[in-house]
Every structure is written in structure tokens, then in C-alpha cells.
N, C-alpha and C positions, 0 to 999 in steps of 0.2 A: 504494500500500500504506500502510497498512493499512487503507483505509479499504474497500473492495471485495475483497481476497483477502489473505488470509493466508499469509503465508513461512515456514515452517520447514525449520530443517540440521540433520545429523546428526553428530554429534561433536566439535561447537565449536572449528573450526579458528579459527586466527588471524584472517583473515579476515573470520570470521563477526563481533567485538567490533567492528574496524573499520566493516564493513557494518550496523552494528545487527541482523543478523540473527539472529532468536530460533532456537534449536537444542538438541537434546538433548545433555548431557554425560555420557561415559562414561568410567572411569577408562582410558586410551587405555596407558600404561606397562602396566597390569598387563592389557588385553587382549593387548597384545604378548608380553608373558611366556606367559602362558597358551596362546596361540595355538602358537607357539617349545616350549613344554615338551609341548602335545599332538601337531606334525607331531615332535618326537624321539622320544617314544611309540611311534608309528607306524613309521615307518621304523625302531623297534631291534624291531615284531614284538610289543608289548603294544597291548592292550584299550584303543580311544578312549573319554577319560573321561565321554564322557557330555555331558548336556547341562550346560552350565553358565550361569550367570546373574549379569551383574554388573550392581552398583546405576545408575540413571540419574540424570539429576537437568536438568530444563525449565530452560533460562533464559532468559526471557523477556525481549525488548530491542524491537526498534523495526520491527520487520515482523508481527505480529499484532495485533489489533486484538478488541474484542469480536463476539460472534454480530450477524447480520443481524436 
């Protein structure tokens, strides 16, 4: 890698900085929350909120490489 396939994670565990591995980051605390405030939702008997969208953000490290 990266010189024939490309690596990408998803959620930029710890891990991932060690490994060089390039990975999407997601605000992980506030999907937590989010997560936790819509199963209490649920289980008190209100309406799931829906779809919801949180920001990403690529960061790019040491397992991709450009196109072939």
C-alpha cells in the first residue's frame, strides 16, 4: 500500500494515526449523544427524529495513494 490499493477507516480510531491509516472522521461524542437521546425517544413512545447528518471530514495519512 499504497502503491497498488488503497486503505480507508471509518471513524478514526486511535489506531488508525498509529497505522497511518487514512479514515473518515466523525464527531464520535456527539454521534453518541445523538444516538442515546434518539433510543430514549423511542422507548419513552415519541416520533424517531429522523434522518440526521453529521459533518465528516477525510484524513488523509499513509495508506492511499493517487488513481492508477
Amino acid at each position: 500500500m499504497p502503491e497498488d490499493l488503497s486503505v480507508i477507516g471509518f471513524d478514526d480510531a486511535p489506531e488508525a494515526e498509529r497505522w497511518s491509516l487514512t479514515t473518515v472522521r466523525q464527531p464520535m461524542r456527539e454521534k453518541g449523544r445523538l444516538a442515546a437521546e434518539m433510543l430514549h425517544d423511542l422507548l419513552n413512545g415519541q416520533a424517531p427524529a429522523g434522518i440526521v447528518e453529521l459533518p465528516a471530514e477525510l484524513v488523509v495519512r499513509g495508506t492511499t495513494g493517487p488513481p492508477g
